[in-house]
PQR file with spaces between the fields and no chain letter, atoms N, CA, C, O and H, PARSE charges and radii, in Angstrom:
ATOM       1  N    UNK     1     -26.627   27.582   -2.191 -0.4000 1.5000
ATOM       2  CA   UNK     1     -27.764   27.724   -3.051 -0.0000 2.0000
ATOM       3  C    UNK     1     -27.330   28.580   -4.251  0.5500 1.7000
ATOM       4  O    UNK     1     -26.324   29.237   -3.979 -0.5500 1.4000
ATOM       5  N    UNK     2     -27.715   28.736   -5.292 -0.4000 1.5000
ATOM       6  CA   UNK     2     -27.387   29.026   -6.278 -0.0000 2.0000
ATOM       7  C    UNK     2     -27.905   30.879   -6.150  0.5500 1.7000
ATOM       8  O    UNK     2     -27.403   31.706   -6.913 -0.5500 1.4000
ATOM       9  H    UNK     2     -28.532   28.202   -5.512  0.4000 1.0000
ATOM      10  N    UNK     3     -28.633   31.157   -5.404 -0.4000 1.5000
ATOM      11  CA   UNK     3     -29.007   32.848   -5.244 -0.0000 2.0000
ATOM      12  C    UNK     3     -27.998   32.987   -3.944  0.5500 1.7000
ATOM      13  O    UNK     3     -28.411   33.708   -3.036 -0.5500 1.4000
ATOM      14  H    UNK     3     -29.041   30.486   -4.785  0.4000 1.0000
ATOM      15  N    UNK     4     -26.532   32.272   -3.755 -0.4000 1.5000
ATOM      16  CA   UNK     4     -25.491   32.528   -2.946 -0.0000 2.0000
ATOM      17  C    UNK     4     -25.744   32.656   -1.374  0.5500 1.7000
ATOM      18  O    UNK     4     -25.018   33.273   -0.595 -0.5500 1.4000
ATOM      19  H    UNK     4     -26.197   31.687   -4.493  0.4000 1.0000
ATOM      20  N    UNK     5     -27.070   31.862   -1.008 -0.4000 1.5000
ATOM      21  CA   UNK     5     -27.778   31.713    0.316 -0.0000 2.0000
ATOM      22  C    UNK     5     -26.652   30.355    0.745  0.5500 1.7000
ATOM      23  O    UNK     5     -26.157   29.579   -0.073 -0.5500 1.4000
ATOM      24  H    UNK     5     -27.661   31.361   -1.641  0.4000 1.0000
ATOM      25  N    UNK     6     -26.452   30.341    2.099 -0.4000 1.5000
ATOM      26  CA   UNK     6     -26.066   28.788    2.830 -0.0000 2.0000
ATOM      27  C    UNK     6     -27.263   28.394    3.605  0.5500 1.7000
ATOM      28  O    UNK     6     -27.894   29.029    4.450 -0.5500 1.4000
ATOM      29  H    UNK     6     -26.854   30.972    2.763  0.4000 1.0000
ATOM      30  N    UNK     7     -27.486   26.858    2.992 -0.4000 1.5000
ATOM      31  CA   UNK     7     -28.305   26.380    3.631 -0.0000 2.0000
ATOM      32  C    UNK     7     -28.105   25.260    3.835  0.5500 1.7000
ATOM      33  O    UNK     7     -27.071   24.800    3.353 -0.5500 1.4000
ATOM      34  H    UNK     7     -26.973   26.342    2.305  0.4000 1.0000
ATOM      35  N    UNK     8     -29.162   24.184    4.775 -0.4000 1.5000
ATOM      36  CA   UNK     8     -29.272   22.854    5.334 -0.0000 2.0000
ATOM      37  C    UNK     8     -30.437   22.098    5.059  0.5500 1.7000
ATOM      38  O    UNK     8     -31.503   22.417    5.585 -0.5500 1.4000
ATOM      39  H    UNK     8     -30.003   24.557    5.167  0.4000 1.0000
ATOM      40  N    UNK     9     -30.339   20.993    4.184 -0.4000 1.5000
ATOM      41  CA   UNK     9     -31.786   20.359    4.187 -0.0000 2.0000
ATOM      42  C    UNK     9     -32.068   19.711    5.115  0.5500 1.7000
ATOM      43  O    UNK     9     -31.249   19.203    5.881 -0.5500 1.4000
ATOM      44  H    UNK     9     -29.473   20.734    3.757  0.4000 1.0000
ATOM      45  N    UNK    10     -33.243   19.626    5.192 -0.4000 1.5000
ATOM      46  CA   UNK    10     -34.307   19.724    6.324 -0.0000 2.0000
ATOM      47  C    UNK    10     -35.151   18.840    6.329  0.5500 1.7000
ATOM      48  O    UNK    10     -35.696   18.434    7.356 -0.5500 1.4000
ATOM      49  H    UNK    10     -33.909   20.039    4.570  0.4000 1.0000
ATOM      50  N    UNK    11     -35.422   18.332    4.943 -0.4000 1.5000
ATOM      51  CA   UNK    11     -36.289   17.167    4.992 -0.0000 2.0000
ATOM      52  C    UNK    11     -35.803   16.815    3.482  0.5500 1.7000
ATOM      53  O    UNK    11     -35.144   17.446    2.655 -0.5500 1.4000
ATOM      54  H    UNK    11     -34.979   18.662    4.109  0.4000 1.0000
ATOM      55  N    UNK    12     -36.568   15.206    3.482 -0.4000 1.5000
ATOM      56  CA   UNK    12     -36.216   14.543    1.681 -0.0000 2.0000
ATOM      57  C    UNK    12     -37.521   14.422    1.015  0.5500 1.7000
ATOM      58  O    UNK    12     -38.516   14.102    1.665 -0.5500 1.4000
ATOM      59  H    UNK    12     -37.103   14.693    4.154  0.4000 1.0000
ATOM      60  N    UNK    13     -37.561   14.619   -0.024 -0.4000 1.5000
ATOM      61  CA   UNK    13     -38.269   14.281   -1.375 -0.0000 2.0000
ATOM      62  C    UNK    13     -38.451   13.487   -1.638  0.5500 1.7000
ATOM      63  O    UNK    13     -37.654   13.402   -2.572 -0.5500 1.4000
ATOM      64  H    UNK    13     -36.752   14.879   -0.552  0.4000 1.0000
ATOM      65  N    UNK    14     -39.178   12.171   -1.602 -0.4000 1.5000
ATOM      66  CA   UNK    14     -39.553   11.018   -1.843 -0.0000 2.0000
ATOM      67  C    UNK    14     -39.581   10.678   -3.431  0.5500 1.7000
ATOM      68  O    UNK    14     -39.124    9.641   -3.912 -0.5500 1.4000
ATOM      69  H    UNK    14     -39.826   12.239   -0.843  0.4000 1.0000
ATOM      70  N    UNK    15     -40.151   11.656   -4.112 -0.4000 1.5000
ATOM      71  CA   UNK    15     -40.722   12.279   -5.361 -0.0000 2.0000
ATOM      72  C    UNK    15     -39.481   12.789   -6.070  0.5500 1.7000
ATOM      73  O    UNK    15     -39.115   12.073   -7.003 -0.5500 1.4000
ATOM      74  H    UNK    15     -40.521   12.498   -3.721  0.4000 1.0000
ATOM      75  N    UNK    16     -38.794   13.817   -5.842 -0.4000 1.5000
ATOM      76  CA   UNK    16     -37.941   14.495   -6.375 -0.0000 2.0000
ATOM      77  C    UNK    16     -36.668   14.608   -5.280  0.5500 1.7000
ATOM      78  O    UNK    16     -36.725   15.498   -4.432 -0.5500 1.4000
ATOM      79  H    UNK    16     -39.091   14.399   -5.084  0.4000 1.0000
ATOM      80  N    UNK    17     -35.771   13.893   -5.304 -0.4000 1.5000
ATOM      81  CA   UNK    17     -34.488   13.611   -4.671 -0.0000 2.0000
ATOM      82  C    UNK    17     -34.131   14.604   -4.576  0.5500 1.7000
ATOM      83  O    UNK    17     -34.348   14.956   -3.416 -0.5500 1.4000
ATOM      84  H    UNK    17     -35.724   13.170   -5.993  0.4000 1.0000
ATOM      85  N    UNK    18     -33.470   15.693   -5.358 -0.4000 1.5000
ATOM      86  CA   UNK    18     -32.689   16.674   -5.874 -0.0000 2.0000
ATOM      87  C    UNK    18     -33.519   17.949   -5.628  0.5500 1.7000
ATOM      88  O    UNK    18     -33.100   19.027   -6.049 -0.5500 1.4000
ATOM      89  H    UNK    18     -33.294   15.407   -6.300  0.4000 1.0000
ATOM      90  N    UNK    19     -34.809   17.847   -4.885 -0.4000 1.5000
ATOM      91  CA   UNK    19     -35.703   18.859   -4.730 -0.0000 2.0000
ATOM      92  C    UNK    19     -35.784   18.840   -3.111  0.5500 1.7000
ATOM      93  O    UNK    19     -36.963   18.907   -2.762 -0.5500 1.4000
ATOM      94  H    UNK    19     -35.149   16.971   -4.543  0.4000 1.0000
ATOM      95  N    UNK    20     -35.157   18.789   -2.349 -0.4000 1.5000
ATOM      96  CA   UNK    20     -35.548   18.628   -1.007 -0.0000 2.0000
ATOM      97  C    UNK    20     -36.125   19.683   -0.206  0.5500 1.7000
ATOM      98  O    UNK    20     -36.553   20.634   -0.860 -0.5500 1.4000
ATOM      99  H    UNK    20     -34.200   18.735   -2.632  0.4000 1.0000
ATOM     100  N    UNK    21     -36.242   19.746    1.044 -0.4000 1.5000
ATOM     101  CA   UNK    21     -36.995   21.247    1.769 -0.0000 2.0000
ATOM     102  C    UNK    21     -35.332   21.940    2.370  0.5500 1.7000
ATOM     103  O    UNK    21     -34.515   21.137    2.820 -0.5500 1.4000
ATOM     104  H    UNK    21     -35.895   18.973    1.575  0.4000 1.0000
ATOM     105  N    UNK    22     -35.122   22.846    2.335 -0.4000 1.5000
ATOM     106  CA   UNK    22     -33.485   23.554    3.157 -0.0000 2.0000
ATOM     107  C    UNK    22     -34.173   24.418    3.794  0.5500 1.7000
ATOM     108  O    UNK    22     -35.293   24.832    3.496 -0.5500 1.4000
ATOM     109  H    UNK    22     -35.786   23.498    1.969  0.4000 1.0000
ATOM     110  N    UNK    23     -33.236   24.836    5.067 -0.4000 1.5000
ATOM     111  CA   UNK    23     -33.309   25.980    6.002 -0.0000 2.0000
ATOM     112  C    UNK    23     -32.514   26.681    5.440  0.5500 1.7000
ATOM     113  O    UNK    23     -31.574   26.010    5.013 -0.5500 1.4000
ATOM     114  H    UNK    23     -32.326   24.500    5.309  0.4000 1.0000
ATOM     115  N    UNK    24     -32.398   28.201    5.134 -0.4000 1.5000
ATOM     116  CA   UNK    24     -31.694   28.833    4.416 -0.0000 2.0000
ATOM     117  C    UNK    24     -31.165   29.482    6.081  0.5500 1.7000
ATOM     118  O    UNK    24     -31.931   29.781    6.998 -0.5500 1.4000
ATOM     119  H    UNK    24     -33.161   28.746    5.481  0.4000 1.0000
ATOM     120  N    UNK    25     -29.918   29.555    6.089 -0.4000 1.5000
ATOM     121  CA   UNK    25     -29.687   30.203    7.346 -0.0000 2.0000
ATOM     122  C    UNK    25     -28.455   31.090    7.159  0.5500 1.7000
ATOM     123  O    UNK    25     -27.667   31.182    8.100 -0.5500 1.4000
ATOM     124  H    UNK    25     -29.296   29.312    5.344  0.4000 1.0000
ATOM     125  N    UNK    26     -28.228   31.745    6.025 -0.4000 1.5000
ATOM     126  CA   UNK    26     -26.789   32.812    5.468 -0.0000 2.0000
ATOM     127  C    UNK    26     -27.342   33.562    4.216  0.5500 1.7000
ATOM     128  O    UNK    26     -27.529   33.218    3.049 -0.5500 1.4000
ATOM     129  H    UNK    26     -28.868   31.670    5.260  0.4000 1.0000
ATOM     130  N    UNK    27     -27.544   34.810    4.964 -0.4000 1.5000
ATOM     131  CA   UNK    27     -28.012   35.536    3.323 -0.0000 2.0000
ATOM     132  C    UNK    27     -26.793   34.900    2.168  0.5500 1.7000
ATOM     133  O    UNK    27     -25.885   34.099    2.391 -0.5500 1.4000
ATOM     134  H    UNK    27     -27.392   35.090    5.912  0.4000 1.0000
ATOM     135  N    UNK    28     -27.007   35.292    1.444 -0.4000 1.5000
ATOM     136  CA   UNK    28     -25.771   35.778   -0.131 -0.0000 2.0000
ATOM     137  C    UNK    28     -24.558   36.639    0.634  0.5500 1.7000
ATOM     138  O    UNK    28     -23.351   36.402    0.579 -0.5500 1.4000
ATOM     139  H    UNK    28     -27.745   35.942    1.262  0.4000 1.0000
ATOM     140  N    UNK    29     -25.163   37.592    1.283 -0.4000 1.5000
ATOM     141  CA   UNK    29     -23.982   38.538    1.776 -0.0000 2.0000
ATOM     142  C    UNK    29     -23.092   38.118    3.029  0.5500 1.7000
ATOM     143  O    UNK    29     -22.253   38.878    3.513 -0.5500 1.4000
ATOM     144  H    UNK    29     -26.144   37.784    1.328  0.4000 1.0000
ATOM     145  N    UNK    30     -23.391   36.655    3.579 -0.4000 1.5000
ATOM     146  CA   UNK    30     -22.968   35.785    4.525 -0.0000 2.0000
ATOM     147  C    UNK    30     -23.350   36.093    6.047  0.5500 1.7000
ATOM     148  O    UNK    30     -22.656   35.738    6.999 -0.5500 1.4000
ATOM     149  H    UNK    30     -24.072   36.037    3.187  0.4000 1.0000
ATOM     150  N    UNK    31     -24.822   36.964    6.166 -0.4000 1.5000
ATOM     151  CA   UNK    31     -25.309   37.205    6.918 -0.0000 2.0000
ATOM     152  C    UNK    31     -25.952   36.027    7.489  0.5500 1.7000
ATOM     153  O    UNK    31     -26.184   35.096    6.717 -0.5500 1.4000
ATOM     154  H    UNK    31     -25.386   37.252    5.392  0.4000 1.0000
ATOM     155  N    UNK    32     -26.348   35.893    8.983 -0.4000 1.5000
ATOM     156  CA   UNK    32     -27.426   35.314    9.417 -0.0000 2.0000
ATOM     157  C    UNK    32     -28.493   35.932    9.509  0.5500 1.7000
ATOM     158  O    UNK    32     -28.775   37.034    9.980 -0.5500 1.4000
ATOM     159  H    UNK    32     -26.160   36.649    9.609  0.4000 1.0000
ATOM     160  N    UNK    33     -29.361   34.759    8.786 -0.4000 1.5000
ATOM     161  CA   UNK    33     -31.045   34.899    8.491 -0.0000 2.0000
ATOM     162  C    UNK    33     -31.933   33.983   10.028  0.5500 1.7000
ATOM     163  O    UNK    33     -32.071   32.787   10.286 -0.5500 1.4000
ATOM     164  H    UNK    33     -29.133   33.864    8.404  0.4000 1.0000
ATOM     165  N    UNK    34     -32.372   35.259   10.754 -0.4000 1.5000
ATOM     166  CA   UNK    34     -33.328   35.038   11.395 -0.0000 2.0000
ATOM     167  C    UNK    34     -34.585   35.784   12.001  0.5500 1.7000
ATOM     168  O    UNK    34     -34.598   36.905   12.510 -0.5500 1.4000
ATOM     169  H    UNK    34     -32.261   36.230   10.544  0.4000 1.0000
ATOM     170  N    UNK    35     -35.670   34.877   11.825 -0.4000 1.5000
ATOM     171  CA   UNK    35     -35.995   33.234   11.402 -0.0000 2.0000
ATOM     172  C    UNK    35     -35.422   32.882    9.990  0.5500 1.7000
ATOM     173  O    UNK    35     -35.522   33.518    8.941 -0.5500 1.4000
ATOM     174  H    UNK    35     -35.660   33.967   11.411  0.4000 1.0000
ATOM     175  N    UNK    36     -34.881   31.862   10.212 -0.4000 1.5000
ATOM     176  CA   UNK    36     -34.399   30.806    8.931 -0.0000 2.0000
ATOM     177  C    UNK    36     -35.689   30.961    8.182  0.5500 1.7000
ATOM     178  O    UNK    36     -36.820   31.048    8.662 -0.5500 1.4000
ATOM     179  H    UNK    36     -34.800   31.345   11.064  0.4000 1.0000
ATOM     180  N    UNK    37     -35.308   30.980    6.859 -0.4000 1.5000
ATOM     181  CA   UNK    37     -36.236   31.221    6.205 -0.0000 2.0000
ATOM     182  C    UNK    37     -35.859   29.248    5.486  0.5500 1.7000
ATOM     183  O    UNK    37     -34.783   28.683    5.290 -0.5500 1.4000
ATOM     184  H    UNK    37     -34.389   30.909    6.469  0.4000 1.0000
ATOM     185  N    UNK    38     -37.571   28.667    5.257 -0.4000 1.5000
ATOM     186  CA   UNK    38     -37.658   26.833    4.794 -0.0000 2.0000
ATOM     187  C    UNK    38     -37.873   27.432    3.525  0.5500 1.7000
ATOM     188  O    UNK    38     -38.242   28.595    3.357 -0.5500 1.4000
ATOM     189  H    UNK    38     -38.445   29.126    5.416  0.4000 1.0000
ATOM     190  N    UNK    39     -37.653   26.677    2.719 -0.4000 1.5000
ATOM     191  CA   UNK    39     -37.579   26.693    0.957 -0.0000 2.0000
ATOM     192  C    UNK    39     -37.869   25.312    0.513  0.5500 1.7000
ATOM     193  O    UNK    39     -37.067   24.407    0.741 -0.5500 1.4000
ATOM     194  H    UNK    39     -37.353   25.733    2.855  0.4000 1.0000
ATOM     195  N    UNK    40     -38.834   25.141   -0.029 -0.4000 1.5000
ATOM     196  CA   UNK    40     -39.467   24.114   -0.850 -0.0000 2.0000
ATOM     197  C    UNK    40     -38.868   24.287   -1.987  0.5500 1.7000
ATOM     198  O    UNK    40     -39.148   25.196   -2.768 -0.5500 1.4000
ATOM     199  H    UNK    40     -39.486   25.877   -0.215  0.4000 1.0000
ATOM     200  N    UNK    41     -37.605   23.043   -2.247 -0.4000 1.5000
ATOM     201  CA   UNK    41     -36.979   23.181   -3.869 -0.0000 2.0000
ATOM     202  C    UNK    41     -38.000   23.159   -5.067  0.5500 1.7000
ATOM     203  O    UNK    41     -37.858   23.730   -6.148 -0.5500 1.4000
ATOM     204  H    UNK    41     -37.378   22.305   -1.612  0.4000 1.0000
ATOM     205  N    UNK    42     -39.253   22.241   -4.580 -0.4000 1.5000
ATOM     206  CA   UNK    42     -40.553   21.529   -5.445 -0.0000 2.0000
ATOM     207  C    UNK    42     -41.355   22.558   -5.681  0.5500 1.7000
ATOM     208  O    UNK    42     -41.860   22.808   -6.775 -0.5500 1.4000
ATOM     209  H    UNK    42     -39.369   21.777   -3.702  0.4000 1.0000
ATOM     210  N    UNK    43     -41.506   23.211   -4.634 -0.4000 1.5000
ATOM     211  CA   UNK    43     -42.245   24.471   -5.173 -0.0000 2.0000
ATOM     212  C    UNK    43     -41.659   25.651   -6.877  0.5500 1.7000
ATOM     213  O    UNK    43     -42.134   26.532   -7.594 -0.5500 1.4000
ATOM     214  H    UNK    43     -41.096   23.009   -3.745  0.4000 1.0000
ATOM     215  N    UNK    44     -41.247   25.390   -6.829 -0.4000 1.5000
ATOM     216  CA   UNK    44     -40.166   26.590   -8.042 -0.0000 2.0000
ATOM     217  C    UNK    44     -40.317   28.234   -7.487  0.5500 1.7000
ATOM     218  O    UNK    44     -40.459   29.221   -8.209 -0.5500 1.4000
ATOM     219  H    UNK    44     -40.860   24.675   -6.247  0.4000 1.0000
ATOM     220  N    UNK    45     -40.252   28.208   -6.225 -0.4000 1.5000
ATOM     221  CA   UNK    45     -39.902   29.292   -6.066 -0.0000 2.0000
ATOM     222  C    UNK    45     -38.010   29.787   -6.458  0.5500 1.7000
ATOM     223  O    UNK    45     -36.902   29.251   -6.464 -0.5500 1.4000
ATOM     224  H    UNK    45     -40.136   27.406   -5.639  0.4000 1.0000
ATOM     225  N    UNK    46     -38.643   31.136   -6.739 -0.4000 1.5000
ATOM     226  CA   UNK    46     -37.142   31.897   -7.360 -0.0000 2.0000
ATOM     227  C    UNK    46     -36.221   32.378   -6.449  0.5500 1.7000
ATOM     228  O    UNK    46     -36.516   32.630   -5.281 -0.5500 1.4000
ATOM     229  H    UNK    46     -39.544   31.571   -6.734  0.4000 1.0000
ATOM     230  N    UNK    47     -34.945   32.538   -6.999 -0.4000 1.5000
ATOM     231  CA   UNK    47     -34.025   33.266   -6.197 -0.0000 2.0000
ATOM     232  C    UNK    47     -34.110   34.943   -6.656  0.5500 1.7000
ATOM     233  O    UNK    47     -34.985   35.374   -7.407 -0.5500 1.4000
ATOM     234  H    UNK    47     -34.705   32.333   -7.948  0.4000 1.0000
ATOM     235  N    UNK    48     -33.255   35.604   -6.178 -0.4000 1.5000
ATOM     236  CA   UNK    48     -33.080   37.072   -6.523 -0.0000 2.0000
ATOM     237  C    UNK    48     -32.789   37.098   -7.677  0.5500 1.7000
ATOM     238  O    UNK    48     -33.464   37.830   -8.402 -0.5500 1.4000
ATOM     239  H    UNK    48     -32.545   35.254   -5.567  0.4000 1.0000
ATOM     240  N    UNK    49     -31.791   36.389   -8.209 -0.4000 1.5000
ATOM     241  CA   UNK    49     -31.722   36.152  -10.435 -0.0000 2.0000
ATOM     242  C    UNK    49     -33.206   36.099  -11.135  0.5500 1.7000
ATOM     243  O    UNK    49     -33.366   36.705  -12.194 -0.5500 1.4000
ATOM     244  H    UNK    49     -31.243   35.794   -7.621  0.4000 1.0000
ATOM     245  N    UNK    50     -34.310   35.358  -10.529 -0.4000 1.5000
ATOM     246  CA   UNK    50     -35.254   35.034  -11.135 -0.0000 2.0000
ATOM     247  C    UNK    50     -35.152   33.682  -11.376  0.5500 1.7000
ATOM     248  O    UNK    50     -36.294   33.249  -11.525 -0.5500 1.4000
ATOM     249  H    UNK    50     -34.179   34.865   -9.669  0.4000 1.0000
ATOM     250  N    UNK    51     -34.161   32.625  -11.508 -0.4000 1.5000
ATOM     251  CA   UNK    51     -33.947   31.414  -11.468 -0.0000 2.0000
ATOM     252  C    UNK    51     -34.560   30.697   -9.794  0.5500 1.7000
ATOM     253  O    UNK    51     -34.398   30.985   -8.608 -0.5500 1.4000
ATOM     254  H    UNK    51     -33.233   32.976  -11.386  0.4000 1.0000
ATOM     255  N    UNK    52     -35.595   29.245  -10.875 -0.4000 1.5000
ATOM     256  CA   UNK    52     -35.885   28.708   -9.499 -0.0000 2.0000
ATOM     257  C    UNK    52     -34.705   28.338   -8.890  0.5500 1.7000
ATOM     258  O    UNK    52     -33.766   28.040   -9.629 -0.5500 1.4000
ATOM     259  H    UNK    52     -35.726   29.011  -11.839  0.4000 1.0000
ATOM     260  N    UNK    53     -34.498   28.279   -7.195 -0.4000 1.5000
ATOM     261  CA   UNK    53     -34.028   28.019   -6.397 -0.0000 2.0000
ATOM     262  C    UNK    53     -33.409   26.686   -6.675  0.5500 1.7000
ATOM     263  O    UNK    53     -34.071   25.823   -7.250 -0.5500 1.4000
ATOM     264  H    UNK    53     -35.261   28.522   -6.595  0.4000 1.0000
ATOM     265  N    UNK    54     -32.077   26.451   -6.268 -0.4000 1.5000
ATOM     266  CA   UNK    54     -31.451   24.809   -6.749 -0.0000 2.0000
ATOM     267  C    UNK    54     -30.558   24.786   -5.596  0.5500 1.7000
ATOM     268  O    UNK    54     -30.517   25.717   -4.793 -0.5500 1.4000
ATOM     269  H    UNK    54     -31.539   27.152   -5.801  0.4000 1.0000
ATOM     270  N    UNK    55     -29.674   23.486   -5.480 -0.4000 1.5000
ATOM     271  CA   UNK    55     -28.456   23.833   -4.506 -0.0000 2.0000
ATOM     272  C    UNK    55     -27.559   23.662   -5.644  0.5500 1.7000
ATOM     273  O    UNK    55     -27.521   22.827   -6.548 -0.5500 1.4000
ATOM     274  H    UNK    55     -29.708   22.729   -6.133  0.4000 1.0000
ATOM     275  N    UNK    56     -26.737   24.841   -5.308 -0.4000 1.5000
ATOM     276  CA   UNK    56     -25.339   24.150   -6.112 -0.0000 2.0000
ATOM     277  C    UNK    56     -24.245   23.467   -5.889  0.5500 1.7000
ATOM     278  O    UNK    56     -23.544   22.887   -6.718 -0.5500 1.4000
ATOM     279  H    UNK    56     -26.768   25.519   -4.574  0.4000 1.0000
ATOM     280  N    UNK    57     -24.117   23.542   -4.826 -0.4000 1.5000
ATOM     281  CA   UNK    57     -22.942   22.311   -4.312 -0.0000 2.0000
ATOM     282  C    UNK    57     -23.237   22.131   -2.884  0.5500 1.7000
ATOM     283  O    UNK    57     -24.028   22.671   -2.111 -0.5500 1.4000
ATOM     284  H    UNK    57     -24.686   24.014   -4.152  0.4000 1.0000
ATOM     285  N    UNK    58     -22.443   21.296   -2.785 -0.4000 1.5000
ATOM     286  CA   UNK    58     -22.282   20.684   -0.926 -0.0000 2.0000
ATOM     287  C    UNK    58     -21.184   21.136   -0.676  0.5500 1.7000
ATOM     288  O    UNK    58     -20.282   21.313   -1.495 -0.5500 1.4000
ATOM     289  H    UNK    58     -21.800   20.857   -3.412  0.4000 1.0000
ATOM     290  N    UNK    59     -21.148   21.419    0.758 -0.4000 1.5000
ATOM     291  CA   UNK    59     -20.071   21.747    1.793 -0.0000 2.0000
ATOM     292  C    UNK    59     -19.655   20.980    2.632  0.5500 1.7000
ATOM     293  O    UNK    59     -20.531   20.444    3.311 -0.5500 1.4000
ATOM     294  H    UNK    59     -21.880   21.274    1.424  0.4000 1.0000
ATOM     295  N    UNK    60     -18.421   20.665    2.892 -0.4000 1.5000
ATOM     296  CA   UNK    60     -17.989   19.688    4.059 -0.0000 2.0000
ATOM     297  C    UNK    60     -18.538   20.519    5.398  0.5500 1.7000
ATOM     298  O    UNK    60     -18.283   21.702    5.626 -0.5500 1.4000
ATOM     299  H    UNK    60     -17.709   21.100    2.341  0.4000 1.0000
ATOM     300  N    UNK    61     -19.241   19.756    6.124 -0.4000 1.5000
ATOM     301  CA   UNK    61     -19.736   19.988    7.784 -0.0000 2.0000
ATOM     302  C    UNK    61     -18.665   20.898    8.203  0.5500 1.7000
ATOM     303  O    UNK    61     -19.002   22.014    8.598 -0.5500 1.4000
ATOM     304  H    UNK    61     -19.448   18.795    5.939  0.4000 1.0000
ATOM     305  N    UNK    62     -17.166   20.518    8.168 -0.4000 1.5000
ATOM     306  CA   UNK    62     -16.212   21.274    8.843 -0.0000 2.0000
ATOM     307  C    UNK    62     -15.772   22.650    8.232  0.5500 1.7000
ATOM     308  O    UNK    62     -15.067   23.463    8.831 -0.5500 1.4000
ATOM     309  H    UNK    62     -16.892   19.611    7.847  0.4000 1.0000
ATOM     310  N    UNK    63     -16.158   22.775    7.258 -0.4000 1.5000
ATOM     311  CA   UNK    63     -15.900   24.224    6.178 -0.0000 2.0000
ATOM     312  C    UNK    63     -16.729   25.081    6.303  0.5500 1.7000
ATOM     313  O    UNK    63     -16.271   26.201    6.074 -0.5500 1.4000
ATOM     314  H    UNK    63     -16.730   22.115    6.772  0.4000 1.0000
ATOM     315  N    UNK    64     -18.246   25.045    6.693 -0.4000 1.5000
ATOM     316  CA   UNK    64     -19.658   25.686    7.108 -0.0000 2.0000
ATOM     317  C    UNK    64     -19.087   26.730    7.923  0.5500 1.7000
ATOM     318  O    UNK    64     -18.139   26.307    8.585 -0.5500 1.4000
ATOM     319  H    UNK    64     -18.618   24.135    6.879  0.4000 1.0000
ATOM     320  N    UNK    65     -19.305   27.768    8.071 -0.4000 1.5000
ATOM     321  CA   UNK    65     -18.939   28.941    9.072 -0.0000 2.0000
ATOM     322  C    UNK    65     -19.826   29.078   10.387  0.5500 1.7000
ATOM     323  O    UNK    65     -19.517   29.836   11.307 -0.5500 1.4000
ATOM     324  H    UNK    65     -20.075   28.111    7.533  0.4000 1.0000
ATOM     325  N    UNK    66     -21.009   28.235   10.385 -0.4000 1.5000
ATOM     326  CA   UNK    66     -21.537   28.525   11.255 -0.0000 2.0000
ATOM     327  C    UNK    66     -22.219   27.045   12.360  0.5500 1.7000
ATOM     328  O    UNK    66     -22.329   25.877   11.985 -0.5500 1.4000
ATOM     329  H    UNK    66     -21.260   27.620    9.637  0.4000 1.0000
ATOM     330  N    UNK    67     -22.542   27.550   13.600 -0.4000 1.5000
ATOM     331  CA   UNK    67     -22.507   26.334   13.885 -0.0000 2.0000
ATOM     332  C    UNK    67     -24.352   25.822   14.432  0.5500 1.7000
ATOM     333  O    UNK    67     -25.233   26.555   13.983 -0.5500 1.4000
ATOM     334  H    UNK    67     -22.452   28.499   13.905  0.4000 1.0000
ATOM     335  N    UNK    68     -24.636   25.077   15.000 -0.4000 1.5000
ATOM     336  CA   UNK    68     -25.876   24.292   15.410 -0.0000 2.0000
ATOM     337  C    UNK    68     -26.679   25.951   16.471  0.5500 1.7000
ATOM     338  O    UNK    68     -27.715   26.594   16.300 -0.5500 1.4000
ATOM     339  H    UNK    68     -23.921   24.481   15.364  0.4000 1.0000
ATOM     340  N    UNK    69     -25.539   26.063   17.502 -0.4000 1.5000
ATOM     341  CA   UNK    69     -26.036   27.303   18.521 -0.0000 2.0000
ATOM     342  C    UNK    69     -26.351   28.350   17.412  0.5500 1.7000
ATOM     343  O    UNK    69     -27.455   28.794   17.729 -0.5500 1.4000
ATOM     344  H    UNK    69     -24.697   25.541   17.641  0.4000 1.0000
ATOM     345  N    UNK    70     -25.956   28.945   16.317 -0.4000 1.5000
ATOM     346  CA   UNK    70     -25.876   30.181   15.408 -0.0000 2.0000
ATOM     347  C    UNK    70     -27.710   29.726   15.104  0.5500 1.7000
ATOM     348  O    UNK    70     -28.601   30.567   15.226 -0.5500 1.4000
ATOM     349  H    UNK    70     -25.060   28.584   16.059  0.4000 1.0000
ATOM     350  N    UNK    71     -27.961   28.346   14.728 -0.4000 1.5000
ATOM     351  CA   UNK    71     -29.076   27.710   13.456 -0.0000 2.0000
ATOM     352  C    UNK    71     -30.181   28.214   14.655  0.5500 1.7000
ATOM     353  O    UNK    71     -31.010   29.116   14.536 -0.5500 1.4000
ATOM     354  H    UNK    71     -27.237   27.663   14.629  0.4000 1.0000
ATOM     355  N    UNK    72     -29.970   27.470   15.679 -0.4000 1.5000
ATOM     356  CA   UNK    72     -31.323   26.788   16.577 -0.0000 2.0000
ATOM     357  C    UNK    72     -31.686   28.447   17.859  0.5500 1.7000
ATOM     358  O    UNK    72     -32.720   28.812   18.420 -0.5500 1.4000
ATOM     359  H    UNK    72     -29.297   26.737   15.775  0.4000 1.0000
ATOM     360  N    UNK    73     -30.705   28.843   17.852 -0.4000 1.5000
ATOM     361  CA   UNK    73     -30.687   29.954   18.750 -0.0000 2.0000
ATOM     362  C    UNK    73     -30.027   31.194   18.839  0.5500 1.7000
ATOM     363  O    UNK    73     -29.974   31.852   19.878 -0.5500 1.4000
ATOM     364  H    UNK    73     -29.866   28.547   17.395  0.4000 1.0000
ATOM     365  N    UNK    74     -29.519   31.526   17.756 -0.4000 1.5000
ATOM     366  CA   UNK    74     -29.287   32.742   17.210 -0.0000 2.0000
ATOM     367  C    UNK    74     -28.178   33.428   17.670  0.5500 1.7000
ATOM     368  O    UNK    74     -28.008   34.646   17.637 -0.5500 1.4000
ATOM     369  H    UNK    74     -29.562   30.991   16.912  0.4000 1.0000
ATOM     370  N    UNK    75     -27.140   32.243   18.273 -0.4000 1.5000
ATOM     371  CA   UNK    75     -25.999   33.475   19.474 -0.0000 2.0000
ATOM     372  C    UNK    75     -25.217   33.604   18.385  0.5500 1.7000
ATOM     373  O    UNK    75     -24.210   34.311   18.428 -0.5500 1.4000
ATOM     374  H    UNK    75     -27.279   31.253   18.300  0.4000 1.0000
């Protein structure tokens, strides 16, 4: 995410492709966030810059630091 969060979308945008819903589940500081905090791209909510929320790039599945057990159950 562009406020240096890792996240996973979660659902699609019918409306706005490029706006989807993400589970934010890695602060900026590469912490785990729990509860995952959901982020509505459509909404324009902001990041910590003050810039609405965007993704900035994709990650290969295998490069992600964290795994499904970290997302769904916190070990």
């Amino acid at each position: 995410m562009n406020g240096g969060e890792l996240g996973t979308v979660i659902a699609q945008n019918r409306g706005r492709r490029l706006q989807p819903r993400v589970m934010v589940v890695q602060d900026a500081a590469g912490n785990p966030v729990h509860p995952q905090k959901i982020i509505d791209l459509s909404k324009g909510i902001t990041a910590s810059d003050g810039n609405p929320y965007r993704i900035k790039r994709a990650r290969e599945f295998s490069k992600i630091p964290i795994g499904a057990m970290d997302v769904f159950f916190g070990v």
